[in-house]
N, C-alpha and C positions, 0 to 999 in steps of 0.2 A: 449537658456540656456547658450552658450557662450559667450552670451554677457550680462547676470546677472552675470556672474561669475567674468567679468572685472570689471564691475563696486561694487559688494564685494570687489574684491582684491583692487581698486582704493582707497575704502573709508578705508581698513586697511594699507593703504601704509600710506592714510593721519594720519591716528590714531598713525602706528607709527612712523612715522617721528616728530610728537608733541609731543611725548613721549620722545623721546630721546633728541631733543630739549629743555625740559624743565630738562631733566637727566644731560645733559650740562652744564647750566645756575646755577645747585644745586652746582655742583661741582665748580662754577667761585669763585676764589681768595673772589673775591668784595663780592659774595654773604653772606645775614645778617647768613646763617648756617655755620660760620667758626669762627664768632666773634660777645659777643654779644653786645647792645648796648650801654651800658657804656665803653666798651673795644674799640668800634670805636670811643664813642665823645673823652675820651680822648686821642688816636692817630690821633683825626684831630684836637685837640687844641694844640697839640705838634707842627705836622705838619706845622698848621699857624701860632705858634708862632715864629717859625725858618723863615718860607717867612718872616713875617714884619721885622725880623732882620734883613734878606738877603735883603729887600728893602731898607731899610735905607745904608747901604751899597754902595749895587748899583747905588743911586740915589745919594749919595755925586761923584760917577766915572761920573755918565750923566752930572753933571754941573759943576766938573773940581774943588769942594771943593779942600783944603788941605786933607789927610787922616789920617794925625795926629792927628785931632780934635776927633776922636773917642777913642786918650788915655786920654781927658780931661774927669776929673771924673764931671764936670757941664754941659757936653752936655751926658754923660751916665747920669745922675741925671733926665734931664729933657725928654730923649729919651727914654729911659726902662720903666717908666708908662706910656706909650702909647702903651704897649703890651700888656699888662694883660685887658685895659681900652678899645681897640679894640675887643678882645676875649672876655672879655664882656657884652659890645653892640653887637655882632654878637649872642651872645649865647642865650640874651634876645629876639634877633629879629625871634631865631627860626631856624639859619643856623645849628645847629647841630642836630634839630632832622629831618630835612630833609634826605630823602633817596636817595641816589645818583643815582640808577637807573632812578628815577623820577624827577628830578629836570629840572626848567626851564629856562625860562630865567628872572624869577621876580625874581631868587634868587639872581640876580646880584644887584635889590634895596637893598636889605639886608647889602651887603658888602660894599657896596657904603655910606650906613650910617655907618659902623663899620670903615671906613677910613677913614669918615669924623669925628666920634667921637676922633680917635688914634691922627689926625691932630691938634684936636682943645686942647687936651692935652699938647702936644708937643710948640704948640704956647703960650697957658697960663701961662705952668708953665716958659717958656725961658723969658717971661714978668714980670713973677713976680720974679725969681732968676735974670732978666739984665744978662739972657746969651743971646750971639751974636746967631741966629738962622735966615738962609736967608727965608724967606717966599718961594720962589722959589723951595729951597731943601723941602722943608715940602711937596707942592703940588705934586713933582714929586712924593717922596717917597707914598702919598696917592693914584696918580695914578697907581704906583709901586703894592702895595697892593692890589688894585680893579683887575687888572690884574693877579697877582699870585695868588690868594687864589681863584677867580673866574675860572680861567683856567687850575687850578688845578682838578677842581671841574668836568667840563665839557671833561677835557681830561679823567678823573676815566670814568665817563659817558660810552664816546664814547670804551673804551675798553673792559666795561660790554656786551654792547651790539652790538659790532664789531662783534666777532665771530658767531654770530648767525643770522644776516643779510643772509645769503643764505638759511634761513632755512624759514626768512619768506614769508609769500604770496603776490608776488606781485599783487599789484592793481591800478587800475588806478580809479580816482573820476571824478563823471563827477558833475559838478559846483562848480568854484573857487570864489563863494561868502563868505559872512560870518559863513555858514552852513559848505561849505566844508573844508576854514579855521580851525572852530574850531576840524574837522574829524581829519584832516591830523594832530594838535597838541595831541589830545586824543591817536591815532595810532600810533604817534614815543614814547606814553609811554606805549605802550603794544607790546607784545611779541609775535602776530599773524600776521601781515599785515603791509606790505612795500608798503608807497605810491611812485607812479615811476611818475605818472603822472596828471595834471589836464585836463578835459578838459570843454573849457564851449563855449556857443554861443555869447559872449559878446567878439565882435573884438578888442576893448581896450586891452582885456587882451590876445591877444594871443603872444606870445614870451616873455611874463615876468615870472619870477619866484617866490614864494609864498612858505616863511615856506621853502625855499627850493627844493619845487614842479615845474617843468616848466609847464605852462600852454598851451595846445597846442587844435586848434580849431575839430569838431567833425570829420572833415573830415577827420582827422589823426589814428582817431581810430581803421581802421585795420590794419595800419602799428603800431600802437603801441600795439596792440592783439598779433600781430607775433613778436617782437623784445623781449617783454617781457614776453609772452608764458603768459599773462593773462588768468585767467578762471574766477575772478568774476570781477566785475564791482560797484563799490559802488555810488550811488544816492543820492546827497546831497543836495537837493531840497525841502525842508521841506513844504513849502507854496505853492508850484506849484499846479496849475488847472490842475484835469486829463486830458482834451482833453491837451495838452502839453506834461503830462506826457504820454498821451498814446503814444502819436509821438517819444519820444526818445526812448522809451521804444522797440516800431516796429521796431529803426532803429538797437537797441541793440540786438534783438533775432538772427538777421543773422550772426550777429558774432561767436554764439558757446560760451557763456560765460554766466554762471550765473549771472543774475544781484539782485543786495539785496539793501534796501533803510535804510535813517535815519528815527527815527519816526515822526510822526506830527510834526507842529512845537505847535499845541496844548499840545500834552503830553510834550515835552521838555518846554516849558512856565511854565506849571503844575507843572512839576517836578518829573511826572508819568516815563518819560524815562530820557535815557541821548544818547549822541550822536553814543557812540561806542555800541548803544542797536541794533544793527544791523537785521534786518528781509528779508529773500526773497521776493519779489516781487511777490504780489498775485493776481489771478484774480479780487478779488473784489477791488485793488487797480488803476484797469483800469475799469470794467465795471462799476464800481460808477459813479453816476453823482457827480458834485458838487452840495452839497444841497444847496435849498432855505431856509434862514434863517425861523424856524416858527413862526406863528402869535400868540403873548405871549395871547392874549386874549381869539384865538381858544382852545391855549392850558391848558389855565385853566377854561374853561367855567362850561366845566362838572365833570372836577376833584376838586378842589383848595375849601378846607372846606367842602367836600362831602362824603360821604363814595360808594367809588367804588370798582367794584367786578371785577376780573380778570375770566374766566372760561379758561383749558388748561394753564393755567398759569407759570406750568413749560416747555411747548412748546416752540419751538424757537420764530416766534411771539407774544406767552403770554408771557413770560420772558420779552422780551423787551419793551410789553407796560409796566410789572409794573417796570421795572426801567423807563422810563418815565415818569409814573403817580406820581410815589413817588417822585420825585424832583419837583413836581408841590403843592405837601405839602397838600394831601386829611385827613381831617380826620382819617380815615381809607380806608388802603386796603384789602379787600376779597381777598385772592389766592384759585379757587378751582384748585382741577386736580386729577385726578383718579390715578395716579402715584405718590406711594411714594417716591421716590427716586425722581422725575425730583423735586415737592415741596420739599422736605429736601433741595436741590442746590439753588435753588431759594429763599429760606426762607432766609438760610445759609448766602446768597451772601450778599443780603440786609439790615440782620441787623448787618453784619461787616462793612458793607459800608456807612451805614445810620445810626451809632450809635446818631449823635445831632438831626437825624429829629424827631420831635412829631408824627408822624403818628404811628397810631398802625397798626406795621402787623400782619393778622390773615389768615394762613396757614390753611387749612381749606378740608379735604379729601372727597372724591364724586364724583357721577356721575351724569352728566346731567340729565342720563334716570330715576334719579326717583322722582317723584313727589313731597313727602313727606319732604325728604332732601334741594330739590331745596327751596319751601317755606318757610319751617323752615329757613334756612341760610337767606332769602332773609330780611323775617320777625325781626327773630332776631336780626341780626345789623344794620338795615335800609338800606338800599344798596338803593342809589340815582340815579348812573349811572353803568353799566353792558358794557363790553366790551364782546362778547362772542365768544373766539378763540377756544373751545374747539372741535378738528372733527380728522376723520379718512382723513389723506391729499396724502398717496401714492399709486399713482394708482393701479401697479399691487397687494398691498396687499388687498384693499377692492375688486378688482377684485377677487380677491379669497376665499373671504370673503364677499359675496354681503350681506347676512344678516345682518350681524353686522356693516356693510357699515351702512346701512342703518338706524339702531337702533339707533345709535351715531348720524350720522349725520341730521337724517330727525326728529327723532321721541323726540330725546335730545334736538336740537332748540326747536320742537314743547314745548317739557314742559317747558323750561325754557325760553321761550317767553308766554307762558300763563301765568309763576308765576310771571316772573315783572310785566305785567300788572295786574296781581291781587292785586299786594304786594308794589304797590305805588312809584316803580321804573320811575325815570322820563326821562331816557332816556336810548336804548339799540342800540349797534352798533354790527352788524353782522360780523365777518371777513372773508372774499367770497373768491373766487379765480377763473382767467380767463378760467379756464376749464369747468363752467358754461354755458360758449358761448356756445351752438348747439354741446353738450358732446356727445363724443363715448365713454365717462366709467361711471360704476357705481359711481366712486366720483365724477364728474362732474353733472351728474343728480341730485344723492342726494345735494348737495350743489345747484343745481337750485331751488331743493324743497324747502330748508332753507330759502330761498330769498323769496320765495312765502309764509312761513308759516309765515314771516317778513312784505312782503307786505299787506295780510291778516289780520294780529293785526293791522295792522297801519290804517286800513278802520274802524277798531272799536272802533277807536277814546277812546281808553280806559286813556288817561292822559300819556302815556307812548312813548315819540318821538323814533318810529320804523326807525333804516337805515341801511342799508349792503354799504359795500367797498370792490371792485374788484381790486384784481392785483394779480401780475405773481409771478415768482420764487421769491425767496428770498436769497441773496446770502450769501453761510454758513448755510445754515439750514439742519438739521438733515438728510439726506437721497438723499441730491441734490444732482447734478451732481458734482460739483465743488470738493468739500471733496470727491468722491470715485476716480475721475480724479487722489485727488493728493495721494490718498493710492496707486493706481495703478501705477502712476510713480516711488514713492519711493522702490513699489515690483517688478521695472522692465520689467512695462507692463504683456499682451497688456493692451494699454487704448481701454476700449469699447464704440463705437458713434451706435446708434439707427440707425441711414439714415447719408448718407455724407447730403442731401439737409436739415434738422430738424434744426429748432427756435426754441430761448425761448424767452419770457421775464424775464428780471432780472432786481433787486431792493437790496438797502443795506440794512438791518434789520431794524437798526435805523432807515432812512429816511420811510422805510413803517410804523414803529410805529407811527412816527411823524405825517404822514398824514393820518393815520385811528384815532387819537384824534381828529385830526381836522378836517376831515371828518364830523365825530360823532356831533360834535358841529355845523357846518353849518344845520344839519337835519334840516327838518319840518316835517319828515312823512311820510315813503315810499320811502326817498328817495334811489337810486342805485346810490354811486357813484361809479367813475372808476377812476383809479389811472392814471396817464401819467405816463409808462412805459420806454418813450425813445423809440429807434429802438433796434427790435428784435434779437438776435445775435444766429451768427450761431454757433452750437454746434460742426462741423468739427474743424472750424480757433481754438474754443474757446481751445479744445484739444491741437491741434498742438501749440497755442500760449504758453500753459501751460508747453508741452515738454522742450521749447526751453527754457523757463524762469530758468529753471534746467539747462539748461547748454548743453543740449542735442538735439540730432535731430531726429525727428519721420520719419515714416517710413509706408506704407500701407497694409497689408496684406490680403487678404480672409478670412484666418483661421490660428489658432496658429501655424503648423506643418510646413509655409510656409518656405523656407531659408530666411533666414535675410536680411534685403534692403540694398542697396548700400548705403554707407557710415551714416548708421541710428541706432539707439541708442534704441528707445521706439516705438515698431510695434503700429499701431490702427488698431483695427479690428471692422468690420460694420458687427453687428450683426443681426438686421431688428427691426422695432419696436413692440414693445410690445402690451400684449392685449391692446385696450384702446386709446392708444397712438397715437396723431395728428403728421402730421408733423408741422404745423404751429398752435401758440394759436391766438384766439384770444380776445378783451377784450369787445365788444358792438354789442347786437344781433341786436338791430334797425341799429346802425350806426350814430345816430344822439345827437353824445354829445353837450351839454349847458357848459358853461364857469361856473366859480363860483369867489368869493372874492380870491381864494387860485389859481397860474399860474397852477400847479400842479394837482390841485380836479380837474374833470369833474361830470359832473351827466347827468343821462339817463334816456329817458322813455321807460322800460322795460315792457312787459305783464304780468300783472296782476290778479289774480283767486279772485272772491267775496267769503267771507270767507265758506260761507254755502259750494259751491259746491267743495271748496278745503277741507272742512271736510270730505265728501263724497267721494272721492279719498283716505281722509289719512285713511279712515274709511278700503277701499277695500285694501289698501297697506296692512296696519297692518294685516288682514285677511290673505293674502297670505302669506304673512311673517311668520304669527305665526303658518302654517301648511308646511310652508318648499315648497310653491307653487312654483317656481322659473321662470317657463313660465307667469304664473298670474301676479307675481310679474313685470316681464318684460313687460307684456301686461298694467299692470295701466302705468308704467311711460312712455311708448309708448303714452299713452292715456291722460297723461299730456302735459300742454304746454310749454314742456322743451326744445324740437326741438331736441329730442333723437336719437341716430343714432346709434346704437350699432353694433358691426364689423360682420355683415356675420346674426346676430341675433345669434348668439354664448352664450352659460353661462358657464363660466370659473371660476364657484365658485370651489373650491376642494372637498367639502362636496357633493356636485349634484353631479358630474363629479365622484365620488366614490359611489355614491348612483346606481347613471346611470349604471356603470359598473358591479356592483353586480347582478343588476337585469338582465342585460343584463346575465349573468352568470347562473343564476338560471332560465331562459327561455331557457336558451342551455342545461341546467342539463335537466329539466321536457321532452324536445324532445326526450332528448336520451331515457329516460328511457319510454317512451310512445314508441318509437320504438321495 
């Protein structure tokens, strides 16, 4: 508790030291709230007008003129419109509506043509009155001018933004390339972050200076953490490969310092970000692979002039196929999803963002489980190709809910893989997930079932190319680890880990979208493919690596009540794993993947039920189901070839488990009262 209290009071120290800083800045001389704009241009055309006098002046003293010559009414004649004629030129060029806070160094092209306009005055008209005028005196005097009206300009500058230099946050950038360049100019015109220092891995540039910035190599980094009591770290690497990026990233969390990056260098290309759009450093900006460009042909095979059906659509992986499917430019797209609200967001997003694409989107509410619906829909707008993401995907809730587990996941495939093949649908992609493998939970099994009620269409050769796509987590999606990790940091712990020794696999949204279209399109029919996950990561580091990226340092506890670790900031607490729950996933029950066109697809030959006697199974599930049997229920998918292993043979429905207790209850009542 004492140390959520620090960190409160930390972030309102910061709140209000910003506050008063900016309360500062209102009250500056300079600031636009004292005078308004018409009242400043013309006090800096007054201003300049007086320097180009005082140049000309000056610059007859630099070259040792007589200073008589300035009571000749023919050198005033031809020297006085080159005041008004520089003012201007400068006025046209834009130096007056410039804001002094913000100016650069381009504003010096500016002045530079406005001296050179006042010069070429001064020359014309002494050529055309045959007054004596030394060329010599003119260039000085124009140098004279660049220099006063330009350094007047930059000295106002540096006084706006003097006094508030200790108020900003120092930082230090790590890559003094052209990304961190343009950082560090964006940063001296903002009023939050003082760069003190660069650093990069490029030995060329170590000991030079940049914008002002010394460049100094990484190795200086904790001495420049403690001289300048750094806490964040900015990341100016826009183009970097994550294996790289993970590497500086690992050497940065030992420091104790927030680290935050620029965006893509896609979205800054775009024009989607800009440089000072500054973002923390997130897990998924390390555990991403760098994708593999996709296969344009994979990706339009089954979308492009088709009309395809989204099912779950507003789900984290339906959402992202049909942003995917829609820039592939289908006909139409189906969105089904039994959630109004996730389709309104979805619908929402797409036709703001896709207002020139021709596809029609059609937003379209339902459930898999019924029949009726499912046909209708399929029938009606001809639906060519079917992605079908719609399922119950978190463990301990359909563990609690094995019913409805089940309804959704086994018996919702079932119908809406019997109505594409009925309904002239020519190809249908199953979205699977590696908890499939030899499952201890009821989502795991029912999602084996799917596979099977997928393999089994695909035997009846009904015109319909049947395939399922396996893979792991998804990182960012509704319920994952990643987002409660970082609720839990921000609430100041503890962060909860299932097992210190627990895996996952993890995948970026996008790149799984990408590879379950293409997936889809490589089919023939039956096919399981299986996603290349990369190596499993452990979910202890994945925690602690999260702490530190905040700025902070984790710590281990047993239990909440414990005293606070040594010098540690964010407790983790290992709570044990849950119903269900593996330590390790994993993705192939044979073990024997095939290669495909795509580095990325695998595909598997998984076991397969001839469809008669896996109707006969869904025949005896649905029975059990619909009387609330929950042992029956457990005993058919025991008695499927799912390779079920269920914890202890436990059922952890809440509805049984209150059913159970009741009765238990009223067999203790009947005792008594027979006693």
């Amino acid at each position: 508790m004492a140390r959520r209290t620090r960190r409160v009071l930390k972030t309102a120290k910061r709140r209000a030291t910003s506050f008063a800083r900016k309360t500062r800045l209102k009250k500056s001389v300079f600031d636009s709230g004292n005078l308004n704009r018409s009242n400043k241009r013309a006090l800096q055309l007054v201003g300049d007008a007086v320097l180009i006098a005082a140049c000309f002046v000056l610059a007859i003293f630099i070259r040792g003129e007589d200073v008589a010559m300035l009571a000749d009414p023919w050198v005033l004649a031809v020297t006085l419109p080159a005041i008004p004629a520089t003012l201007l030129a400068l006025d046209r060029a834009g130096l007056y509506r410039a804001v002094l806070r913000y100016i650069t160094g381009t504003v010096m092209r500016v002045i530079v043509l406005g001296a050179a306009v006042g010069a070429a005055v001064i020359l014309v008209l002494s050529a055309a009155f045959s007054v004596p005028m030394p060329v010599g005196l003119v260039l000085i005097h124009a140098m004279l001018v660049l220099l006063s009206v330009g350094g007047v300009r930059f000295w106002i500058r540096s006084l706006i933004r003097k006094p508030s230099l200790r108020d900003l946050t120092p930082v230090v950038i790590y890559g003094a390339g052209h990304a961190g360049q343009q950082l560090v100019a964006a940063l001296n015109l903002g009023m939050e972050y003082r760069p003190v220092a660069f650093v990069d891995d490029d030995i060329r540039l170590h000991g030079t200076t940049i914008n002002g910035v010394p460049v100094h190599p990484a190795a200086d980094l904790r001495a420049l953490t403690a001289r300048w009591n750094i806490r964040e770290i900015l990341l100016a690497m826009p183009s970097l490969n994550r294996q790289r990026r993970r590497r500086i990233v690992s050497r940065l969390e030992t420091l104790g310092v927030e680290v935050k990056t620029i965006p893509s260098m896609g979205d800054l290309v775009s024009g989607r970000a800009r440089f000072t759009d500054l973002r923390a450093i997130t897990p998924e900006d390390l555990l991403g692979r760098d994708p593999v460009p996709p296969k344009p042909e994979l990706m339009t095979q089954n979308i492009t002039g088709k009309v395809v059906m989204v099912t779950g659509a507003g789900g984290t992986i339906g959402s992202e196929l049909c942003r995917m499917i829609i820039a592939q430019k289908p006909t139409a797209l189906v969105m089904l999803d039994v959630s109004e609200y996730a389709l309104y967001t979805i619908t929402t997003e797409l036709r703001d963002t896709m207002r020139d694409n021709a596809t029609r989107i059609l937003p379209v509410m339902g459930s898999v489980q019924n029949p009726g619906r499912m046909r209708a829909i399929l029938r009606h707008f001809k639906v060519q190709t079917v992605f079908h993401a719609a399922a119950y995907k978190h463990v301990q809730l359909v563990e609690e809910n094995l019913i409805e587990g089940i309804y959704n996941n086994v018996f919702g495939t079932r119908v809406i893989a019997e109505a594409a093949a009925e309904c002239g649908v020519q190809s249908f992609t199953l979205v699977s997930t590696d908890k499939t493998v030899r499952p201890t939970n009821i989502m795991g099994a029912t999602k084996r079932m799917a596979e099977l009620i997928c393999q089994a269409q695909a035997q009846k050769q009904s015109g319909c190319t049947f395939s399922m796509v396996r893979f792991g987590n998804v990182l960012g999606s509704s319920g994952s680890v990643i987002p409660r990790f970082r609720d839990q940091i921000e609430q100041g712990g503890p962060v909860t880990v299932t097992d210190p020794q627990v895996t996952r696999y993890f995948m970026t949204i996008s790149e799984a979208a990408q590879l379950v279209i293409q997936a889809g399109a490589m089919a023939r029919g039956g096919d399981v493919f299986v996603l290349d996950m990369g190596q499993p990561v452990k979910i202890l580091d994945l925690a602690k690596s999260m702490i530190r990226l905040h700025g902070l340092t984790p710590y281990m506890v047993d239990d909440t009540h414990e005293p606070e670790g040594e010098g540690g900031d964010i407790a983790i607490l290992i709570t044990g794993l849950g119903h269900g729950e593996k330590l390790h996933e994993e993705l192939l029950i044979a073990g024997n993947p095939q290669g495909t066109e795509h580095p990325r697809i695998l595909t598997a030959s998984e076991i397969s039920m001839p469809p008669a006697a896996l109707e006969k199974l869904l025949e005896d599930l649905w029975a059990a189901c619909k009387t609330f049997d929950l042992r029956s229920v457990q005993a058919v998918l025991l008695r499927a070839p799912l390779q079920y292993r269920p914890e202890n043979g436990e059922i952890h429905d809440m509805m049984w488990q209150a059913k159970s207790e009741n009765t238990a209850k009223s067999r203790l009542r009947l005792v008594g009262t027979n006693r």
